[in-house]
N, C-alpha and C positions, 0 to 999 in steps of 0.2 A: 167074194173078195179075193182078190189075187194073191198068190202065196206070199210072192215076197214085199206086199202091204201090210201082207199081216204080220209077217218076221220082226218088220219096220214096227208095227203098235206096239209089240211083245217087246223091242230092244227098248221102246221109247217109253216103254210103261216100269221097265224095271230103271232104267233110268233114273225115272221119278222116284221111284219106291226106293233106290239106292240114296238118292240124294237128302230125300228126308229122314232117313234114317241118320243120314250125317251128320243132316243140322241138329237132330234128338239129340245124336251122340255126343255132339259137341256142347251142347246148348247143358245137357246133363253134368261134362265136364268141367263146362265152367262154372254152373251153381256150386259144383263139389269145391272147386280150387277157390272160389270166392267165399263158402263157409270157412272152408281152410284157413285161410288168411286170416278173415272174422275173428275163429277161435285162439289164432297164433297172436293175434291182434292183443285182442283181449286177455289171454294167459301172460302176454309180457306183460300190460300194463300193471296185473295184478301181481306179479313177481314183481315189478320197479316198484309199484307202495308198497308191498311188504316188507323189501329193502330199506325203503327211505324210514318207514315207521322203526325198523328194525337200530336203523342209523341212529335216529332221533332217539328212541331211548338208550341205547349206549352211550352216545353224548353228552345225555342228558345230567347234569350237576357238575358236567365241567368246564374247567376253564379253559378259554380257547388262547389266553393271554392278550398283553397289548405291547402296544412298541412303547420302550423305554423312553429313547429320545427323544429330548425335551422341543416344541417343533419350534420352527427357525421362521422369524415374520424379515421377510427385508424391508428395509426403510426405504420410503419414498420421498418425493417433495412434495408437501403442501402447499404451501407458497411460496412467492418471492418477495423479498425486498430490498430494492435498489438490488448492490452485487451480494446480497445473502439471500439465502435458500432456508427454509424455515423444513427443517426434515425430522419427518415422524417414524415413530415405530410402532406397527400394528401390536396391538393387543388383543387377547380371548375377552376381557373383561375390563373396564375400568375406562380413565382418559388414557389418552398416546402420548408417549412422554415426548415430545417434539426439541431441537436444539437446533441454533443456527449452526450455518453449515460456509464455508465458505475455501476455495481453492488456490493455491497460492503463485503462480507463474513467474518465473523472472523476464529478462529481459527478448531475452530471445521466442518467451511463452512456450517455456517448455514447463509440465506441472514439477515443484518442485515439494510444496507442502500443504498442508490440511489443515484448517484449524475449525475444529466443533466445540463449541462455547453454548454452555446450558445455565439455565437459572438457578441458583440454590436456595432454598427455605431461609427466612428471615430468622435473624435474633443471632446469625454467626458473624466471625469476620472477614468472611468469603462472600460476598452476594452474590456469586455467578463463579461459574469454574468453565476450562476448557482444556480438551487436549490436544497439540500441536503432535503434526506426524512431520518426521524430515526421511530423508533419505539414510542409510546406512553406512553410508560413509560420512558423518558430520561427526567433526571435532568434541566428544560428549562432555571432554572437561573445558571446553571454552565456554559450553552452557547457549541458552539463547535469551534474548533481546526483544523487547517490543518497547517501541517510543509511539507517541502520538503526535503528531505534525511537528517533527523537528524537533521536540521536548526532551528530557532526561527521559531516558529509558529504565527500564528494571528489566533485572537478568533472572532466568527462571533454570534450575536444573534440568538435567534429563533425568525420568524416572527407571526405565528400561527400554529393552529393543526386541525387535521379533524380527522373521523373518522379511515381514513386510518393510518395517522403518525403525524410527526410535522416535520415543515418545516423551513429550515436557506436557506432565500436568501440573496446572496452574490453577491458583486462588486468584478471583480481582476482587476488590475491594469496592466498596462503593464509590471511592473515589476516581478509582480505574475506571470503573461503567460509566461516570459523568461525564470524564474524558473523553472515551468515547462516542457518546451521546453528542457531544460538543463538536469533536471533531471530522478532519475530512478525510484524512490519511493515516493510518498506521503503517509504521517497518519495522519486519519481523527477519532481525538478524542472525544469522549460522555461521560456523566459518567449517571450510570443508576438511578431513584431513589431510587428504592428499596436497594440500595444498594451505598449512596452518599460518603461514600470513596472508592470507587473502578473507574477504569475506563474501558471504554473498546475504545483499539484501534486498528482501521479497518487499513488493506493496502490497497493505492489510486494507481494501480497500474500506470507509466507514458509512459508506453511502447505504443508505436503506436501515440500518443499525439498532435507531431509537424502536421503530416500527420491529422489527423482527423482536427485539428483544423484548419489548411487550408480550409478540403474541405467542414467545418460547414458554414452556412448562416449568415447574419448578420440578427437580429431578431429586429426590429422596433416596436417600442411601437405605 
């Protein structure tokens, strides 16, 4: 064989021999770093439950507390009837104590007042109560006004004011709900301060009425 064929086998044979040795080398290294791992793997985990059991019994008989505040359900509408809105209030337990609802616009439909009218338990001389919201600037000693189609009216105090409005809670009597039952229009009168001879009167409209007020709750103090 000629020399420099055979120089050639001899480069080509450690070649080989070098190169396998490589992938050993390597092939060895990476078992080792992949047990590595394994056992790094596995000593956390067993450090994170020791911890957690560790957690768990120091916790353990105590209180973590709760939120005080009593939780807040917003009312919704259940129904309609005619221009009343039958609106409820979620409960955790029991029935929804529901009341009509109805908003009050003048002339120009701009919102001016609120009137939420609930049922009350029989054997009083209230059968039904509501509370009127007006605006904060209404005349409190002129007091307010509801007539039924043109009828003598009854004037009702104001009870107080908040930031929102001020407020007329009202007693009707059985005779008051007939009234309404019967009729077609309610006016619900204010006079403003800004302006104490002037008045402004709202339409209570009575449409829908009898029906609402059936399917209202009877609302217990």
């Amino acid at each position: 064989m000629p020399k420099f064929l055979s120089t050639l086998s001899m480069i080509a044979l450690l070649a080989l021999t070098q190169t396998a040795q490589a992938q050993s080398t390597s092939e060895t290294q990476s078992e080792g770093a992949d047990a590595a791992q394994t056992e790094t793997a596995e000593t956390t985990a067993e450090s994170s439950a020791e911890a957690t059991t560790g957690d768990s019994q120091m916790t353990e008989g105590l209180s973590m507390g709760e939120d005080s505040a009593p939780k807040v359900f917003e009312p919704y509408v259940k129904e309609e009837h005619g221009d009343w809105k039958l609106q409820c209030f979620p409960v955790e337990e029991g029935e929804e104590p529901c009341q009509l609802y109805q908003l009050l616009k003048d002339d120009q439909g701009t919102d001016v007042a609120e009137v939420a009218l609930f049922r009350l338990p029989s054997g009083g001389q209230a059968v039904a109560g509501a509370t009127v919201t007006v605006p904060l600037e209404t005349l409190l000693t002129a007091q307010l006004t509801i007539a039924v189609d043109g009828a003598k009216g009854k004037r009702y105090p104001f009870s107080f004011c908040s930031p929102v409005g001020c407020y007329a809670r009202i007693g009707f009597t059985a005779a008051d709900i007939a009234a309404f039952k019967k009729g077609a229009n309610a006016t619900v009168t204010l006079v403003p301060a800004p302006a104490p001879d002037q008045k402004v009167v709202l339409k209570m409209s009575l449409s829908g009425f009898t029906a609402g007020f059936n399917a209202a709750t009877e609302i217990k103090n």
